[in-house]
C-alpha positions as CSV (number, residue, x, y, z in Angstrom):
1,X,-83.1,-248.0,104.2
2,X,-85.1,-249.5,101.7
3,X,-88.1,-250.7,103.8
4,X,-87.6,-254.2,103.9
5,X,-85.5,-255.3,107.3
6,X,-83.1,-257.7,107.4
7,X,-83.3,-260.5,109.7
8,X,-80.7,-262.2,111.8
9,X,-82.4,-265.8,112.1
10,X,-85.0,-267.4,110.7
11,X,-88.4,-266.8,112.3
12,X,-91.2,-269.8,112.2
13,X,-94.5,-269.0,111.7
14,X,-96.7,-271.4,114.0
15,X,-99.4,-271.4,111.5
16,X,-97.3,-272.4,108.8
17,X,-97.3,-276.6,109.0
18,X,-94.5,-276.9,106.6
19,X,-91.9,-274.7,108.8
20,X,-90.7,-272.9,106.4
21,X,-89.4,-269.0,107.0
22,X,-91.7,-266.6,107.0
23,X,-91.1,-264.0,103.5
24,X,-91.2,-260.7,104.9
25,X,-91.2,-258.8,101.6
26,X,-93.5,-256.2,101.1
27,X,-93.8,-253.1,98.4
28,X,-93.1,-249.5,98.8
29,X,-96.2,-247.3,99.0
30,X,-97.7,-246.1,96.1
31,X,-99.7,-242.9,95.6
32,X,-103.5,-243.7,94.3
33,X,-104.4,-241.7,91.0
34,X,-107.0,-240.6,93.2
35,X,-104.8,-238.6,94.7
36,X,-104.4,-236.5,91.6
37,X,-107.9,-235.1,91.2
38,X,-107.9,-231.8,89.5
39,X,-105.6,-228.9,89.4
40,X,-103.1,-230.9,91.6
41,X,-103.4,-234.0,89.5
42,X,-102.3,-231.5,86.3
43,X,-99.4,-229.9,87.9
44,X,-98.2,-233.2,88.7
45,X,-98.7,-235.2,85.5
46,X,-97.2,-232.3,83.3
47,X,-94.0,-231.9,86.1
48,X,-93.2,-235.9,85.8
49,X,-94.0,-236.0,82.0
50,X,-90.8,-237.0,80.4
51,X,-88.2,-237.1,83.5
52,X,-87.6,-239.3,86.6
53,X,-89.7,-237.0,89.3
54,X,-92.7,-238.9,91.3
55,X,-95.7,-236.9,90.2
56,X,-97.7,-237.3,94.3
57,X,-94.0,-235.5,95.3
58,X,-95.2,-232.8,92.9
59,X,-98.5,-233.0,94.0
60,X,-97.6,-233.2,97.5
61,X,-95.3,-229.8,97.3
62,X,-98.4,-227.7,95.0
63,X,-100.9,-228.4,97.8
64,X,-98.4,-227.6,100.5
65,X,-97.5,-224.1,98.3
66,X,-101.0,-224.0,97.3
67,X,-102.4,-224.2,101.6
68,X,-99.6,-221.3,102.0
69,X,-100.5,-219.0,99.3
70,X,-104.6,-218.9,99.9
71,X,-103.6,-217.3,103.4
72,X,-106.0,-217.4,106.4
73,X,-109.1,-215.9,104.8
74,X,-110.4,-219.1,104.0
75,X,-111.7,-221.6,106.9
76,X,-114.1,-224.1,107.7
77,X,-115.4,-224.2,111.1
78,X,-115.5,-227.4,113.1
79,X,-117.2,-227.0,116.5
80,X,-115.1,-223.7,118.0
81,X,-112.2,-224.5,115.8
82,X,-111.6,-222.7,112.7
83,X,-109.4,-224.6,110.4
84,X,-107.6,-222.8,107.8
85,X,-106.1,-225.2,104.5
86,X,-102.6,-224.9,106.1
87,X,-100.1,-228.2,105.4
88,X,-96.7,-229.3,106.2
89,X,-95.5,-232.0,104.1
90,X,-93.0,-233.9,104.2
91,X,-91.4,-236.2,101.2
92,X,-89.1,-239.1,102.0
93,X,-87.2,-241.0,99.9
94,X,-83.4,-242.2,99.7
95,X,-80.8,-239.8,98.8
96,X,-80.5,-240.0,95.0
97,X,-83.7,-241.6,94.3
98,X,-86.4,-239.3,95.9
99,X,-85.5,-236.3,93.3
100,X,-86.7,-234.1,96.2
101,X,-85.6,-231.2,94.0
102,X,-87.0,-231.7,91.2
103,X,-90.3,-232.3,92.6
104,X,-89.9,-228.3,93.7
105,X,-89.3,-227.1,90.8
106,X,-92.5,-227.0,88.2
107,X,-94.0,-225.5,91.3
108,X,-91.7,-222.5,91.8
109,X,-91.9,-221.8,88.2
110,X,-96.1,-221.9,88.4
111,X,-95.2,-219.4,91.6
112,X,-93.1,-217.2,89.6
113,X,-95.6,-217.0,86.6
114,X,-98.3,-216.2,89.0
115,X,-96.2,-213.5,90.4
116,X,-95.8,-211.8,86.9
117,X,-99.3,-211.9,86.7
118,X,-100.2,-210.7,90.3
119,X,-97.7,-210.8,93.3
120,X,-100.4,-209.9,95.7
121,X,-101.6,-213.6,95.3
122,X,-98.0,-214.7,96.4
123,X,-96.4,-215.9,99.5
124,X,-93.0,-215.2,101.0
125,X,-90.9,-218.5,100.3
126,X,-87.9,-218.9,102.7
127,X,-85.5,-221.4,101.3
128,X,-84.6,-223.6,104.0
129,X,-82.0,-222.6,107.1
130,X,-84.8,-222.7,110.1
131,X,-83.0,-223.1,113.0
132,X,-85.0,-221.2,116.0
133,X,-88.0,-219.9,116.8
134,X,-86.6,-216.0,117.1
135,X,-85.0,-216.8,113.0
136,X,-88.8,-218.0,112.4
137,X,-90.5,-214.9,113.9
138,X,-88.4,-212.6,112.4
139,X,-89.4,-213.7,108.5
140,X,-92.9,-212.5,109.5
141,X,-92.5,-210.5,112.5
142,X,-94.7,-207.5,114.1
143,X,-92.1,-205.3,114.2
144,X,-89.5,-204.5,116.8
145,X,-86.8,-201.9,117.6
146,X,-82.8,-202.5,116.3
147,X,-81.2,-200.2,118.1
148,X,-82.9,-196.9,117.7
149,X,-84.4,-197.9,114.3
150,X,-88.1,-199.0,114.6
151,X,-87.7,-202.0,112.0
152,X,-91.4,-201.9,110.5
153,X,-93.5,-204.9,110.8
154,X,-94.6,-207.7,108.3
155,X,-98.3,-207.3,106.9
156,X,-98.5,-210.2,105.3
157,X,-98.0,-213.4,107.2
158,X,-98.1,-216.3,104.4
159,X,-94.7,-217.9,104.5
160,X,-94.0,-220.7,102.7
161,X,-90.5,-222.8,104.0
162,X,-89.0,-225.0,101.7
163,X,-86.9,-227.6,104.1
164,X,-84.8,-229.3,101.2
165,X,-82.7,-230.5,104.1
166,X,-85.3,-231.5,106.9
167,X,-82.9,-233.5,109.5
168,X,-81.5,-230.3,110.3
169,X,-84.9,-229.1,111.5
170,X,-85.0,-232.3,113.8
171,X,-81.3,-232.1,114.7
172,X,-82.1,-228.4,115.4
173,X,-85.0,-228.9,117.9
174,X,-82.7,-231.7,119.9
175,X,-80.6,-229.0,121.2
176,X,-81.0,-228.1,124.6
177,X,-83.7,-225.2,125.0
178,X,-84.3,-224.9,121.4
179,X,-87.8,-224.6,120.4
180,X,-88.3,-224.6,117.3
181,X,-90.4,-227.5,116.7
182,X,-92.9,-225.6,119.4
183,X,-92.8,-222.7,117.3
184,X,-93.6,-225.2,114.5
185,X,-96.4,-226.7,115.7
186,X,-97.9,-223.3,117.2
187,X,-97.7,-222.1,113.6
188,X,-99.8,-225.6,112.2
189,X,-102.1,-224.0,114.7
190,X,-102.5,-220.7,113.4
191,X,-101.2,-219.6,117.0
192,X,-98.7,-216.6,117.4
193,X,-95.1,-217.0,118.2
194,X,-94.4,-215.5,121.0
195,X,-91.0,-214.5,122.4
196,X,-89.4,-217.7,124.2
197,X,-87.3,-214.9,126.6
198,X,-88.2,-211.6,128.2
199,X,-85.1,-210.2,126.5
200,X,-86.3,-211.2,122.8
201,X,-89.1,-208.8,122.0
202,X,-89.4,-210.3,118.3
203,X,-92.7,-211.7,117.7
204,X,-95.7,-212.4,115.3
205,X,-99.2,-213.0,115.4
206,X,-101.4,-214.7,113.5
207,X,-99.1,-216.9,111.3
208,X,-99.7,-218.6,108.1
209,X,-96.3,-220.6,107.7
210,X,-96.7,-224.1,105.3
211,X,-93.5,-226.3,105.1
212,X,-92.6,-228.8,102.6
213,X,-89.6,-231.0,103.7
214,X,-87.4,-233.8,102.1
215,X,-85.8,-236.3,104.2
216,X,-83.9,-239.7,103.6
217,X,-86.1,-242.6,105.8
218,X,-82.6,-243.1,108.1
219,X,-82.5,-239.6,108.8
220,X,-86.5,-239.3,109.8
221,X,-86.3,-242.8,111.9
222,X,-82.6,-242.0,113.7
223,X,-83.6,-238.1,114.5
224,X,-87.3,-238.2,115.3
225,X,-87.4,-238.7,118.9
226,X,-90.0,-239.3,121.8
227,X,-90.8,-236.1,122.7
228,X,-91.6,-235.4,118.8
229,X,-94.1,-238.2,118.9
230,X,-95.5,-237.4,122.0
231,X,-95.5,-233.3,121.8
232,X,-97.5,-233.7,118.7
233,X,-94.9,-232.4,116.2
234,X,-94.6,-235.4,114.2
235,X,-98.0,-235.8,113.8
236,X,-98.5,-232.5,111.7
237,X,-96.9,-233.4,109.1
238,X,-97.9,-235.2,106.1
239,X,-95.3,-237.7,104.9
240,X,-95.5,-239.7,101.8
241,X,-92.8,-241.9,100.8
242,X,-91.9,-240.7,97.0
243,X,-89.1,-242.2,94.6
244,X,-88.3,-241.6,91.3
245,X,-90.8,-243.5,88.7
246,X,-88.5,-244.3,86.0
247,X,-84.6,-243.9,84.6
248,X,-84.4,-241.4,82.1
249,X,-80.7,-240.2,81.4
250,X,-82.0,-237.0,79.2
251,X,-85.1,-235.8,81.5
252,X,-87.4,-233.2,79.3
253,X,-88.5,-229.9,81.0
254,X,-92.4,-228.7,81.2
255,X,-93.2,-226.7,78.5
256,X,-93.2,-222.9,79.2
257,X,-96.5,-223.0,77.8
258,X,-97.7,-225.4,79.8
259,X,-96.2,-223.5,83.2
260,X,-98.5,-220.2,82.1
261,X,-101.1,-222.0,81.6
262,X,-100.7,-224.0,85.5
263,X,-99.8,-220.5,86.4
264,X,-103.4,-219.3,85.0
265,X,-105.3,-222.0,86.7
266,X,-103.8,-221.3,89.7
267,X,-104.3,-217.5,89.5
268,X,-108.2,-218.1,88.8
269,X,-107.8,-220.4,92.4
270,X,-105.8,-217.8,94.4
271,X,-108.6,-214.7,93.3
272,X,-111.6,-217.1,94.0
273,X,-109.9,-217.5,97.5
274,X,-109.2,-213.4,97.6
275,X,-105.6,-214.7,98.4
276,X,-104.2,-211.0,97.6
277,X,-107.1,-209.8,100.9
278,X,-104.5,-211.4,103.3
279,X,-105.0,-208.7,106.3
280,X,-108.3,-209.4,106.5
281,X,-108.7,-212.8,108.3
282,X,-111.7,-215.0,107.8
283,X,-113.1,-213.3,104.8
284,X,-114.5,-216.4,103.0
285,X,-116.6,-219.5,105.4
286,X,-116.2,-223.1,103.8
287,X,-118.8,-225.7,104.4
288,X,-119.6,-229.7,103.7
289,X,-122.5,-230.5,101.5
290,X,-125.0,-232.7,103.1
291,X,-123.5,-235.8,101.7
292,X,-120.1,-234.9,102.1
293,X,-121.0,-234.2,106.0
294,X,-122.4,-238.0,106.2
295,X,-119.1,-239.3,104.3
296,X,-116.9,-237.5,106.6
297,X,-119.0,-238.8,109.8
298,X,-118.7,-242.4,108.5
299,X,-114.8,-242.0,107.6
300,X,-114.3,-240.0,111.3
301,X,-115.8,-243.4,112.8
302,X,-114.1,-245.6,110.9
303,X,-110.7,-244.8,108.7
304,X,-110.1,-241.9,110.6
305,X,-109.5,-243.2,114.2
306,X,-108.4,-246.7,113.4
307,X,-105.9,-248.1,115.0
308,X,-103.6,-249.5,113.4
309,X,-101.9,-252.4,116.6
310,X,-98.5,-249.9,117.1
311,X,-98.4,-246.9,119.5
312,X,-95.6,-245.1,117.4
313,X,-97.4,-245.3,114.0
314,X,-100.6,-244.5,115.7
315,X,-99.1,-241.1,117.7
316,X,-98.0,-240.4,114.1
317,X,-101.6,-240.7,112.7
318,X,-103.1,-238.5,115.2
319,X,-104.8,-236.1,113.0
320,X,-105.7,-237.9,110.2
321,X,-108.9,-236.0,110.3
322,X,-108.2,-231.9,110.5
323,X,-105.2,-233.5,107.4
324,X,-108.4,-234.7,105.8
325,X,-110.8,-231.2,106.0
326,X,-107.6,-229.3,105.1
327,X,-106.8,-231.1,101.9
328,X,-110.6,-231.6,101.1
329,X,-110.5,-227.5,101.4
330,X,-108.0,-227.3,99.0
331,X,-109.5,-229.4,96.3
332,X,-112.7,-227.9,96.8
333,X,-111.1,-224.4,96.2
334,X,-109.7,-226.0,92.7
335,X,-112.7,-226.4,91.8
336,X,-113.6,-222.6,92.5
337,X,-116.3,-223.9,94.7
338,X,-116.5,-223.1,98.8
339,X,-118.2,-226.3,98.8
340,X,-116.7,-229.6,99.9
341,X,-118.3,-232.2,98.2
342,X,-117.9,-235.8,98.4
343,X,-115.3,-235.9,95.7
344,X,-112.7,-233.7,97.1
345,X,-113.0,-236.0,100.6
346,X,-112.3,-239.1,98.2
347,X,-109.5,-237.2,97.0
348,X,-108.7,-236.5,100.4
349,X,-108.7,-239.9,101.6
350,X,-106.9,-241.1,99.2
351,X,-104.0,-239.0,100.5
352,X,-104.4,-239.9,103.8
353,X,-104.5,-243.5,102.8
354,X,-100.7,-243.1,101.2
355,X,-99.8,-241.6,104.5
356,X,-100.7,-244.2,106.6
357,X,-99.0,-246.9,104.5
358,X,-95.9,-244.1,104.2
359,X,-95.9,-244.4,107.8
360,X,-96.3,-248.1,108.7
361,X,-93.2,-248.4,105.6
362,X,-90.4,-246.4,107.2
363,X,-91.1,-246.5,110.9
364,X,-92.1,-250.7,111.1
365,X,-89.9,-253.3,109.2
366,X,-91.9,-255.9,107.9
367,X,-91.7,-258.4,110.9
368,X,-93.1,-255.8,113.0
369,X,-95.9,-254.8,110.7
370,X,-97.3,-258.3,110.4
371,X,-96.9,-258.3,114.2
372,X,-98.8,-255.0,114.3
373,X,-101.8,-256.6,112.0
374,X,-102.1,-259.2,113.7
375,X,-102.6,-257.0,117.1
376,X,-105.5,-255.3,115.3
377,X,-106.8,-258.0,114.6
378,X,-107.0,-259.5,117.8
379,X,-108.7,-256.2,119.3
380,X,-111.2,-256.7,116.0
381,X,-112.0,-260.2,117.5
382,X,-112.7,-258.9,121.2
383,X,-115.0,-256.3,119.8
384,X,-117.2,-258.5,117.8
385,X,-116.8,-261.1,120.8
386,X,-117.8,-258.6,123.7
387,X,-120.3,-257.6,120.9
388,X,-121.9,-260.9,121.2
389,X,-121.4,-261.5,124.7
390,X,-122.3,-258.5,126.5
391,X,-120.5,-259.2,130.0
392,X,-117.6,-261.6,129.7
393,X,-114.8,-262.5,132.1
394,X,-111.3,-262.6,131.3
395,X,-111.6,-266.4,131.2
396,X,-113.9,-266.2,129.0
397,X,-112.1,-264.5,126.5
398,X,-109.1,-267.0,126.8
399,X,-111.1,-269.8,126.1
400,X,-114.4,-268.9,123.8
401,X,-112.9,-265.6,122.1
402,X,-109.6,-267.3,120.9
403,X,-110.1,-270.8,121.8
404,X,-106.8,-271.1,124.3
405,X,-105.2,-270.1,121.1
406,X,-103.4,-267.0,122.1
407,X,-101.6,-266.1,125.2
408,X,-103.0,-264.6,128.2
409,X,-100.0,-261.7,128.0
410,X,-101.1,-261.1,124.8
411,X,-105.1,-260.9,125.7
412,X,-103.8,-258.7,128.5
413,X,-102.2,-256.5,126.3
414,X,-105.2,-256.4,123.9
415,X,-107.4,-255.6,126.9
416,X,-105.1,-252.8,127.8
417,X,-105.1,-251.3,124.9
418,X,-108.7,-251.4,124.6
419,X,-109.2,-249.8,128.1
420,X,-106.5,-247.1,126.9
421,X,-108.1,-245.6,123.8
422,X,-109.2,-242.2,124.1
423,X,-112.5,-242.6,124.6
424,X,-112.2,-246.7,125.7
425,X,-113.8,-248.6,123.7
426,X,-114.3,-250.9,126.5
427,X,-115.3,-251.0,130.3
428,X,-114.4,-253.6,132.9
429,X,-117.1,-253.9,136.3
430,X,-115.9,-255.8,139.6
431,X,-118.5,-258.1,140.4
432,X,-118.6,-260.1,144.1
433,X,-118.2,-264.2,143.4
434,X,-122.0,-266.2,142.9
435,X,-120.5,-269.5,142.4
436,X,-119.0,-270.1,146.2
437,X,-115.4,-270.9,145.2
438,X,-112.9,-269.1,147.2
439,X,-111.3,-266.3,145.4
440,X,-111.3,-262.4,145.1
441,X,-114.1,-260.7,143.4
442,X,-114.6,-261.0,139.6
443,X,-113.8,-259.0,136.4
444,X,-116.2,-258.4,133.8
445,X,-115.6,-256.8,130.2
446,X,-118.2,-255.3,128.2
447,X,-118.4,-252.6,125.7
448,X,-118.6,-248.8,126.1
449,X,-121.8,-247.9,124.8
């Protein structure tokens, strides 16, 4: 898989007088150096000094450890949701190339250093292996009875699950009545596992479980199936496609020097968040600035509910914006500051903006992402064309929108999909014929105000 499809035959583009083939050629995402603000961006520039590991894979797994370790004493509240910085992450890249270990390990050695210094700032790490919902519970379970042995429970409930080998989590939840990836997504939520059967008593409440995974793009595309996508699982997740930067045949380790003083940082994060006070939930309120509240309203408008022309891309985006608060949380708590500021939502965004073109890499070739473009664009044109002309027939659109230019399918299609956003973003109102002619009543479109 190397994100560029091959194609069987040629394919003309009818725009293209010449008739030559269409170059379908595109290059893999790249991570923004916007991404690397702060604390993050140091861990990642010192673990990729010197050797072949991506520095946003770095990145990607300290924020993931990072959302595990502050526990769920921090949140921000959003209407009657209360978000704690929780992440799953998930790095793709081909086997060989992705160095999804080494992108793990400047960031257990910062965990280890931190533990030396306080291991009540620490979470549990569980080293891949998940393969129900029971195994899950039990890592941070409430305590149950083996036998006549009362098994005491698990206080604290940060677990952080390192999935080195993430297919088996998806070939896991395809078997019949597993339910795993429910147990997964409940614990995104902050909701407690429960028991799946009467029989199994094992449980836990109030989870704070963060997962970084690594997974080749064949593996992601040929195991993730519907119900993933439409359950919500996939969408929790936040994938960046990550390869090695360079070939270096003797790579050089991070100073131990530098680790401590990562380690340090990190321990001045983790007490500012009173990660060690992790029975004691909701102990420190977040809260946007005034200007970062306007930013965020103008991105939750715009970036963060675009559609982007492909239903399975788009069910993957889904939560571009709780992905957004939670990262902008985390960078904000860098900064030793229960402030979000404008800064750490750019920072945000940035991420979110190499997720979406992660995304549209692995799961669209590049015939089907032009295909998808030009789809958006064409609900872009009835928008500004409705926009203009407040009550317009179907006909009309066929013939002053695109100028007979496009298809009536594919107007049909656009017009479907308009009507089938969540809200709709457009309306249409039967009218009874004024002009005579024999016929059934008319169809208007306008806009949703």
């Amino acid at each position: 898989m190397t994100g560029v499809h091959e194609i069987d035959e040629p394919i003309l583009d009818p725009d293209d007088a010449s008739g030559q083939d269409q170059d379908f050629h595109r290059n893999s995402p790249q991570g923004d150096p916007a991404c690397l603000y702060g604390l993050v961006g140091e861990v990642a520039r010192a673990g990729s000094e010197g050797n072949e590991t991506n520095p946003y894979a770095i990145a990607a797994n300290f924020l993931t450890y990072l959302s595990c370790a502050v526990g769920r004493g921090v949140y921000l509240q959003v209407g009657n949701t209360e978000h704690h910085p929780r992440l799953f992450s998930l790095h793709i890249g081909r086997s060989g190339r992705g160095r999804k270990g080494d992108s793990l390990a400047l960031v257990l050695k910062i965990n280890d250093a931190v533990q030396a210094l306080d291991p009540t700032l620490c979470p549990q790490i569980h080293r891949g292996g998940l393969s129900s919902r029971e195994g899950l519970a039990t890592l941070i379970h409430d305590g149950f009875q083996h036998g006549n042995r009362e098994v005491p429970a698990i206080t604290d409930k940060r677990l952080w699950v390192v999935e080195s080998e993430f297919a088996n989590v998806l070939q896991q939840s395809r078997r019949q009545g597993n339910t795993l990836s429910t147990a997964l997504r409940d614990c995104w939520d902050g909701v407690c596992i429960k028991p799946a059967t009467k029989n199994n008593r094992i449980f836990a409440s109030r989870p704070h479980v963060c997962l970084s995974g690594a997974i080749t793009p064949n593996e992601l595309t040929g195991l993730m199936s519907t119900k993933d996508l439409s359950n919500g699982f996939a969408n929790r997740f936040l994938m960046i496609w990550a390869e090695r930067t360079r070939i270096t045949a003797f790579p050089k380790a991070t100073p131990q020097s530098t680790v401590e003083h990562l380690a340090q940082q990190t321990h001045a994060v983790l007490t500012f968040a009173n990660a060690s006070n992790h029975l004691e939930r909701n102990h420190t309120p977040m809260e946007l600035s005034p200007g970062a509240k306007w930013h965020y309203g103008q991105l939750y408008r715009d970036v963060l509910c675009q559609d982007l022309g492909n239903d399975r891309v788009t069910a993957i985006l889904e939560r571009r914006a709780p992905l957004l608060l939670r990262l902008g949380m985390l960078f904000a708590l860098c900064d030793l500051t229960t402030r979000i500021e404008v800064e750490h939502l750019d920072a945000a965004l940035a991420w979110i903006r190499y997720f979406t073109d992660s995304v549209q890499y692995v799961f669209l070739s590049a015939k089907d992402e032009r295909l998808s473009t030009k789809a958006s664009q064409h609900v872009e044109l009835v928008l500004n064309f409705l926009t203009r002309n407040p009550c317009a027939t179907r006909s009309d659109i066929v013939r002053k929108c695109f100028q007979g230019h496009l298809s009536k399918v594919e107007i049909d299609a656009c017009l479907d999909h308009l009507l089938g956003l969540s809200p709709p973003k457009i309306k249409v109102q039967v009218m009874a014929r004024s002009d005579g002619l024999p016929g059934g009543p008319r169809r208007a479109y306008s806009l949703v105000s």
